[in-house]
Every structure is written in C-alpha cells, then in structure tokens.
N, C-alpha and C positions, 0 to 999 in steps of 0.2 A: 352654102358657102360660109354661111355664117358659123355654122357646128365646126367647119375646118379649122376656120380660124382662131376659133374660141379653144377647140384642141389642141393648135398651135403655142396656142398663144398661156395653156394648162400645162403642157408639155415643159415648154419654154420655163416658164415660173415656176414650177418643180424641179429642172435642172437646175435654176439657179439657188433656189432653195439648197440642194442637195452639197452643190459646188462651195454657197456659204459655210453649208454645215461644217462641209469637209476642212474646209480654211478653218474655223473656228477649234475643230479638236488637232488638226494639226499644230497651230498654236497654242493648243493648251497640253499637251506633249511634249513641244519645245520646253514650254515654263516648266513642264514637270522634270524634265530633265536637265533643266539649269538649276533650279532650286535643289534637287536631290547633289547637283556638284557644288552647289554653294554647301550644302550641309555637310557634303566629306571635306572639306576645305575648313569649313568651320573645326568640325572633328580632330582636321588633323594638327590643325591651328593651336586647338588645348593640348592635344599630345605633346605635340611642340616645346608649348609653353610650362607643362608640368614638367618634362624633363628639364628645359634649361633651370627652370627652379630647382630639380635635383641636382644637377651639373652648381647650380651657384652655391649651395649649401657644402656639395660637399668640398669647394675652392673654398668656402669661408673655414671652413672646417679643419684643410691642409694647412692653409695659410695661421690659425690659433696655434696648431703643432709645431710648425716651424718658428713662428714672430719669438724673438727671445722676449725671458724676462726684463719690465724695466731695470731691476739690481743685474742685470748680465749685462745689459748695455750700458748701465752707468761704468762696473766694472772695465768693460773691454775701453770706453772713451777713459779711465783711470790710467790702463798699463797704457792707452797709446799716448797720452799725455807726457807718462812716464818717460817713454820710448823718446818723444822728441825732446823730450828736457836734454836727456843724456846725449840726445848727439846735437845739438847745440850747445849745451856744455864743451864737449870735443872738439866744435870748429872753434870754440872761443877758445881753447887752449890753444889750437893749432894754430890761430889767427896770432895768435901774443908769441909763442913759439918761432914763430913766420916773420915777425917786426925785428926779433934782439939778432 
C-alpha cells in the first residue's frame, strides 16, 4: 500500500516538476521574443532617427540656398522704402491738389 502511494505520490511530483519546467521555458520564450521585438524597434528607432537627421541637413541646406543675402535684403527694404516714399509723396500732392 505503501509502494502505491509512494508511486503515486513520485508520479504526482514528477508531473509537477515537468509542468514547472514547461511554465518556466515557455516564459522564457515569451521574453525571448519580446526582447528580440524590442531590438527591431530599437533598430528601427536609429533608422528612423538617421534619416530624419538626413532629412534636417538637407532642409538646413535648401533653406542656406534660398535665405538671401544680408546686402539683398537690405537692398530689397532700400527700393521698398523707396517705393513708399514716392507714393506718399503722391497722396501728398494729391491731398494739396484736393484742398485749392
């Protein structure tokens, strides 16, 4: 009676051993395949971030091409300075014109 139970009970604690195990590598499976998605994520993360750094370089780059020079835009605030003088000149004729 005793050998049964002792079988039983060898049986029993081997299946649960076995059941542990299986818990054990299946969770460690899980992790490996969370950690191998964190790594492509990571991966794609620098990709990511190397391009937008190429993407900003070559905006910094379009935008040196286009920005005038300081002497172009002083020039251009010149004529348009110019430009209002003369047509406020004009209404001020027009306005004295306008009174006689």
């Amino acid at each position: 009676m005793y050998e049964i139970i002792a079988t039983i009970s060898a049986t029993v604690l081997a299946a649960f051993i076995a059941w542990v195990s299986k818990q054990a590598n299946r969770r460690s499976d899980e992790q490996d395949r969370h950690m191998e998605a964190q790594d492509m994520q990571i991966v794609t993360l620098f990709k990511k971030h190397d391009e937008d750094v190429q993407k900003l370089e070559d905006l910094k780059q379009k935008i040196a091409e286009d920005h005038p020079s300081e002497t172009r835009v002083r020039a251009m605030f010149s004529d348009f300075k110019l430009y209002l003088d003369q047509r406020f000149d004009r209404m001020e004729d027009a306005i004295k014109r306008a009174d006689k």
